[in-house]
C-alpha positions as a Markdown table, in Angstrom:
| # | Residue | x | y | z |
|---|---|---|---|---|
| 1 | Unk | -107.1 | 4.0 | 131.1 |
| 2 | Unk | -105.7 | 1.4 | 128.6 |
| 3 | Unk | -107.8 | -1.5 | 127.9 |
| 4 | Unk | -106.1 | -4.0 | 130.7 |
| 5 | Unk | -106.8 | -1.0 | 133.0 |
| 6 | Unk | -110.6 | -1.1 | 132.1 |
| 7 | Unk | -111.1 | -4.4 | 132.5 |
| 8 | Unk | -109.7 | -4.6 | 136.2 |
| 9 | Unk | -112.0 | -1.7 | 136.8 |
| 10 | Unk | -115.0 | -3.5 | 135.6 |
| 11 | Unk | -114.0 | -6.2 | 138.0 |
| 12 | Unk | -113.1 | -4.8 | 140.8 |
| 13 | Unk | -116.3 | -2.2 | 140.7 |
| 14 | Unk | -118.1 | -5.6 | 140.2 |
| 15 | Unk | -116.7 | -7.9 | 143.1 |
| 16 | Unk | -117.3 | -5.1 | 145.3 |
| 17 | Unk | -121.2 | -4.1 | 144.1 |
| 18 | Unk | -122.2 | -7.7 | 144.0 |
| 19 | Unk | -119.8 | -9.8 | 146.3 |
| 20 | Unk | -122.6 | -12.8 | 146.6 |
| 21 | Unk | -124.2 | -13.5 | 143.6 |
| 22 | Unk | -127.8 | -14.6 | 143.0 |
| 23 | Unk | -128.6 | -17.0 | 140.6 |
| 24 | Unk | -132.1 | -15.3 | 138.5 |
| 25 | Unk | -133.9 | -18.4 | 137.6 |
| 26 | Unk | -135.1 | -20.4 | 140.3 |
| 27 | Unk | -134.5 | -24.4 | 140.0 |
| 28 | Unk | -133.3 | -27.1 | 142.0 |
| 29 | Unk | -131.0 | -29.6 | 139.5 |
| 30 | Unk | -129.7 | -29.3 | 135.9 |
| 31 | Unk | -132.7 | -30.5 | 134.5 |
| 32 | Unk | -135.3 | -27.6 | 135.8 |
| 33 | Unk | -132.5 | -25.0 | 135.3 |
| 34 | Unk | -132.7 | -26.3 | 132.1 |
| 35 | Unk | -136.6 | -25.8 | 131.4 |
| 36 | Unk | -136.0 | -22.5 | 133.0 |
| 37 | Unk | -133.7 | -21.2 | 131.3 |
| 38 | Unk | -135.3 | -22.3 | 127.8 |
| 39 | Unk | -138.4 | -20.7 | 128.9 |
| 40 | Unk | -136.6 | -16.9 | 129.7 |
| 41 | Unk | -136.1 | -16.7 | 126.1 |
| 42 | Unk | -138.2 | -13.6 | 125.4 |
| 43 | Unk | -139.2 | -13.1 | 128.7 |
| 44 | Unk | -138.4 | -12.1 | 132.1 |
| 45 | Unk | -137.2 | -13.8 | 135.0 |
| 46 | Unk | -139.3 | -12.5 | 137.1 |
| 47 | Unk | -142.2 | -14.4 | 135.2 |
| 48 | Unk | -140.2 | -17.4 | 134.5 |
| 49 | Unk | -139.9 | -17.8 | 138.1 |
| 50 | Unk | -143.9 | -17.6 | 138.9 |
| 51 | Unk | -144.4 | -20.3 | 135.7 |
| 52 | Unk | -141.8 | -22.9 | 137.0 |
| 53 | Unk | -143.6 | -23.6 | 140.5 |
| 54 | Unk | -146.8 | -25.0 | 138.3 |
| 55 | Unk | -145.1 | -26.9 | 135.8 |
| 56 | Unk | -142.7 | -28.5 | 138.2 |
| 57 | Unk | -145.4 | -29.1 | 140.8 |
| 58 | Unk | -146.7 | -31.3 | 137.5 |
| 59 | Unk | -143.3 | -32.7 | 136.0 |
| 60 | Unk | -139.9 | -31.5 | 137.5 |
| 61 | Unk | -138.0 | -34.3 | 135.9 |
| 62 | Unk | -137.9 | -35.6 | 132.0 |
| 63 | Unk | -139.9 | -39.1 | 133.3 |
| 64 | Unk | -142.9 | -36.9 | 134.9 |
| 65 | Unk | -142.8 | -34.3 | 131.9 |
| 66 | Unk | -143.4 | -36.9 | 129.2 |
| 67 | Unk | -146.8 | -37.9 | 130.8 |
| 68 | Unk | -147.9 | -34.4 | 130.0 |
| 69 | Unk | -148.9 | -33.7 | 126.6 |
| 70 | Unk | -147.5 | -30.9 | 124.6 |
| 71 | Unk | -151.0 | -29.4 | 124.8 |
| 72 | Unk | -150.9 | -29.5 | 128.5 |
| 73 | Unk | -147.5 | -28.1 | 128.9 |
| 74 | Unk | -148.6 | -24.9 | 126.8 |
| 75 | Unk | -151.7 | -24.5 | 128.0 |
| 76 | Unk | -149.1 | -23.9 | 131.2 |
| 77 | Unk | -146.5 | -21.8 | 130.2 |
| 78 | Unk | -148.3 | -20.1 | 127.6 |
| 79 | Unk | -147.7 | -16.4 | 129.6 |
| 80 | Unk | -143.9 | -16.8 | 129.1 |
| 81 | Unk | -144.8 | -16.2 | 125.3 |
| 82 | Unk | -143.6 | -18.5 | 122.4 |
| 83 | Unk | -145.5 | -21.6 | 124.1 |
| 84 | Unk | -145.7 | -23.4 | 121.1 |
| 85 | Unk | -142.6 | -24.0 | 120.4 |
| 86 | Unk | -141.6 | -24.3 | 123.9 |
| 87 | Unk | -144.0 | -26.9 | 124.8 |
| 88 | Unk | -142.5 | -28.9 | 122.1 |
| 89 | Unk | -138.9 | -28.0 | 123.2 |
| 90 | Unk | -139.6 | -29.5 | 126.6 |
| 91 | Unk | -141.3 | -32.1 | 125.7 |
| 92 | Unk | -139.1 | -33.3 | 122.7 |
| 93 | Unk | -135.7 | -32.8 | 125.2 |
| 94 | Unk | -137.0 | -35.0 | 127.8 |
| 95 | Unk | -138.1 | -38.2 | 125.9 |
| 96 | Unk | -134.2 | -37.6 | 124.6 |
| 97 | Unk | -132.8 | -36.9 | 127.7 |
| 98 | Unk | -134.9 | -40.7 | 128.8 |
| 99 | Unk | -133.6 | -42.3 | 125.6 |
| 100 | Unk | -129.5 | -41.1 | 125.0 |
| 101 | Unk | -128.7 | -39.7 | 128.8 |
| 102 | Unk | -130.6 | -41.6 | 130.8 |
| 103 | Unk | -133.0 | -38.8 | 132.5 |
| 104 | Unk | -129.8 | -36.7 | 133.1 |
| 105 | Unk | -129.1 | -33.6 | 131.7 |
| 106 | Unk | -125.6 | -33.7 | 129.9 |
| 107 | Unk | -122.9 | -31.6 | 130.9 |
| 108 | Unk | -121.6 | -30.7 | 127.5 |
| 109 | Unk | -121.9 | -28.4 | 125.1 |
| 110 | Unk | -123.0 | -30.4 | 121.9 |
| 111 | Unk | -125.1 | -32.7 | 123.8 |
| 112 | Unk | -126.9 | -30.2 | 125.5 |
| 113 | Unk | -127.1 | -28.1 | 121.9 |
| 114 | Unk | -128.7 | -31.1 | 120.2 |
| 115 | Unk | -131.5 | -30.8 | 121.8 |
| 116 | Unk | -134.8 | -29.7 | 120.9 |
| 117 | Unk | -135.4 | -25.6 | 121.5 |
| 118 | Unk | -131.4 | -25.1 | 123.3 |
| 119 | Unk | -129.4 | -23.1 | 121.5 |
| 120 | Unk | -125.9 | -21.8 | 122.5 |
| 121 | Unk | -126.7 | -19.3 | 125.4 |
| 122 | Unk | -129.1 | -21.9 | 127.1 |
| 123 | Unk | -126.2 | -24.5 | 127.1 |
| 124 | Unk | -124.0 | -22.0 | 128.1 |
| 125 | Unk | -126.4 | -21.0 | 131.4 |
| 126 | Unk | -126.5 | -24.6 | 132.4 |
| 127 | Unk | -122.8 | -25.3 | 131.7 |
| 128 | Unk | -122.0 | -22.7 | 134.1 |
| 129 | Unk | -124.7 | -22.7 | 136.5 |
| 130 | Unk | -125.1 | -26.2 | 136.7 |
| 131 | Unk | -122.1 | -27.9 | 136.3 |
| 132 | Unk | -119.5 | -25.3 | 137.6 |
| 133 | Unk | -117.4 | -25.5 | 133.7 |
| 134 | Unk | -116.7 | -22.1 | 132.8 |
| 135 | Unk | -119.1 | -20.0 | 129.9 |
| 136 | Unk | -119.9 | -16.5 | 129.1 |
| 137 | Unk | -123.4 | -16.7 | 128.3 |
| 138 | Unk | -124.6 | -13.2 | 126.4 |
| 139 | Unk | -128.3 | -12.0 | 126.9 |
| 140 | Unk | -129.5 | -8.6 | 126.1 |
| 141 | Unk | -127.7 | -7.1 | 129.2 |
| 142 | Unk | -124.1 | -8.6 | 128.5 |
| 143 | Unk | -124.3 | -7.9 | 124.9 |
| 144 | Unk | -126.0 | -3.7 | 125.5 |
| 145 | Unk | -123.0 | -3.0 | 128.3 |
| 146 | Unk | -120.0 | -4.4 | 126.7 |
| 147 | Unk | -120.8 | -2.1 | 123.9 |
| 148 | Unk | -121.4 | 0.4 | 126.0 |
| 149 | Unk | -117.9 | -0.2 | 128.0 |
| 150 | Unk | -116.6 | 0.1 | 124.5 |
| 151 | Unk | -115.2 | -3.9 | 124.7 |
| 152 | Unk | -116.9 | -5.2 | 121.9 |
| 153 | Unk | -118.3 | -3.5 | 118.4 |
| 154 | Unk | -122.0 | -4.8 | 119.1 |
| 155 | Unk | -121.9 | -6.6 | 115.3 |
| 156 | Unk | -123.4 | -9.8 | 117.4 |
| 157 | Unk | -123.8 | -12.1 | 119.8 |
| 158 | Unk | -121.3 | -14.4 | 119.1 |
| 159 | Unk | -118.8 | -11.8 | 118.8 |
| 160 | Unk | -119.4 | -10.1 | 122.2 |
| 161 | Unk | -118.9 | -13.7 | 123.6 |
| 162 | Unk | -115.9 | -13.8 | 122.0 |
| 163 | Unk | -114.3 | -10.4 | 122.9 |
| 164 | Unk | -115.6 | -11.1 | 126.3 |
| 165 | Unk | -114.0 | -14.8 | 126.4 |
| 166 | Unk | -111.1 | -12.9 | 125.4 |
| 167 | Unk | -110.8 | -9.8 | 127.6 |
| 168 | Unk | -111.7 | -11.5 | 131.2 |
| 169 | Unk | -109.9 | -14.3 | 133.2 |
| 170 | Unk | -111.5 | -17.7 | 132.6 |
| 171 | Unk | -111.8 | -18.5 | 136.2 |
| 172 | Unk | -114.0 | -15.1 | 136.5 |
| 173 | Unk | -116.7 | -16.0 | 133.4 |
| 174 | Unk | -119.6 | -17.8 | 135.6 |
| 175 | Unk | -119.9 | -14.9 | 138.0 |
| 176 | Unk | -118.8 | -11.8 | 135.8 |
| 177 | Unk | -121.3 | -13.2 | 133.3 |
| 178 | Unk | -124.2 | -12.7 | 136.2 |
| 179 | Unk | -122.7 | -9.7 | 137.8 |
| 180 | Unk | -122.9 | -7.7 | 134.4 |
| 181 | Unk | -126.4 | -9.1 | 134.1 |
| 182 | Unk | -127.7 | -7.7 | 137.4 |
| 183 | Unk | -125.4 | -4.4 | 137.1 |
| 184 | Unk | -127.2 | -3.6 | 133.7 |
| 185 | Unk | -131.2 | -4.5 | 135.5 |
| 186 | Unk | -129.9 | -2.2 | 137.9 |
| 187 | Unk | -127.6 | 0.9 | 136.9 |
| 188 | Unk | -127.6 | 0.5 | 133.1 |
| 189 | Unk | -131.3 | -0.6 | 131.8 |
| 190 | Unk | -131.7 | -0.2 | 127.9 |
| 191 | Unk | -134.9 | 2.0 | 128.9 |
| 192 | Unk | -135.1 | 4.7 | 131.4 |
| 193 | Unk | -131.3 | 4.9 | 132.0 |
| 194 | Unk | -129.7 | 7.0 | 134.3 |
| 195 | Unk | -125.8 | 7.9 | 133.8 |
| 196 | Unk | -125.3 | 9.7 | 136.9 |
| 197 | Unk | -126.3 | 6.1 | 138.9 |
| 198 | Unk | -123.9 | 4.1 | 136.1 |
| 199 | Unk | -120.1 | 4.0 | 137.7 |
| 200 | Unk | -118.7 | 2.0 | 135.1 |
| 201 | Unk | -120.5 | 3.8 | 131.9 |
| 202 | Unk | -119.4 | 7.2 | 133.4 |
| 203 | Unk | -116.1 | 6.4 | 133.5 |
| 204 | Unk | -115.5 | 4.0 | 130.5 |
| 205 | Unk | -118.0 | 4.2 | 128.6 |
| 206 | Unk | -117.6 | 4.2 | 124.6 |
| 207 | Unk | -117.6 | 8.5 | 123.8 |
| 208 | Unk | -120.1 | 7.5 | 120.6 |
| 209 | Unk | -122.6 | 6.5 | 123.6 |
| 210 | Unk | -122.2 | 9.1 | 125.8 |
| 211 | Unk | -122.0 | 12.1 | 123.6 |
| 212 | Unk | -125.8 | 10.4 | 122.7 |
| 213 | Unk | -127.0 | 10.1 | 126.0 |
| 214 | Unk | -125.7 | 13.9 | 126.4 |
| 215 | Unk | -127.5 | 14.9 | 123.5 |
| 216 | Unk | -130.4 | 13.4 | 124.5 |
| 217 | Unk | -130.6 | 14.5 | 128.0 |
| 218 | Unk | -129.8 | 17.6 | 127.0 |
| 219 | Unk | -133.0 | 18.3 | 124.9 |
């Protein structure tokens, strides 16, 4: 298969394995998307989704969150990890988000990656998820298969966003993006991975990686 070729696999194998599309982080607006979102970095959804519930029960909107001391927001979201910095993140965003964007979050990308603690893959989640404008956010997942699928070199980050920007149709990024997430939790995991269960890695999968994983498995 040329390289077109490959990509139309990828999305057709994709549209039919995950034809509705859940959303990972649990939230009800922009704004708790956003503190959701900023508090998966380094850890899972799974436990991002049990956290949320407590601090939104608290604060689920920027005027309710500022009431809380930083202290108070750690103390809650201290098993996500990094709750230092988090704490501050959230708490620092919303008085902004009161003071420039009147208690809205702002749907664009150098508003949203002014402030405190969001970086360019958070922005990108709630441009996408939130707002509906298309984005090709890159976690872990994105960035480990699209190496794998030989479609990017795996230098970085920003370069698998832009190979992937540049490979698949724009109208496709907000779901492709979360369909390659939830195809690499569940056929292609970086740990305990099974080819024979991986479709797409099987049958375009960058030789460099497979000759590995045969090495490997062959032990």
């Amino acid at each position: 298969m040329n390289k077109a070729e490959r990509v139309t696999f990828v999305i057709n194998t994709l549209k039919a394995k995950y034809p509705t599309i859940p959303i990972p982080l649990d939230h009800k607006d922009p704004y708790t998307l956003l503190i959701a979102v900023l508090l998966s970095a380094q850890c899972t959804d799974v436990r991002v989704n049990k956290i949320t519930p407590l601090l939104f029960a608290k604060a689920d909107n920027p005027y309710d969150m500022v009431k809380l001391s930083i202290e108070e927001i750690q103390e809650i979201i201290r098993p996500c990890g990094l709750s230092p910095m988090k704490s501050k993140g959230i708490y620092g965003l919303s008085h902004i988000l009161i003071d420039k964007h009147n208690g809205q979050v702002p749907a664009n990308f150098e508003a949203l990656e002014a402030l405190p603690a969001v970086g360019h893959k958070t922005a990108s989640v709630v441009m996408s998820q939130a707002f509906g404008v298309p984005a090709f956010p890159v976690d872990t997942h994105i960035h480990r298969l699209l190496y794998r699928w030989n479609f990017t070199d795996g230098s970085s980050v920003i370069q698998t966003e832009k190979d992937a920007k540049r490979l698949f149709p724009k109208d496709l990024w907000n779901e492709l993006h979360l369909q390659i997430i939830w195809y690499g939790r569940e056929y292609s995991p970086a740990r305990g991975w099974d080819l024979s269960k991986d479709v797409i890695t099987q049958t375009i999968g960058r030789k460099s990686v497979l000759d590995s994983y045969y090495k490997k498995t062959s032990r």
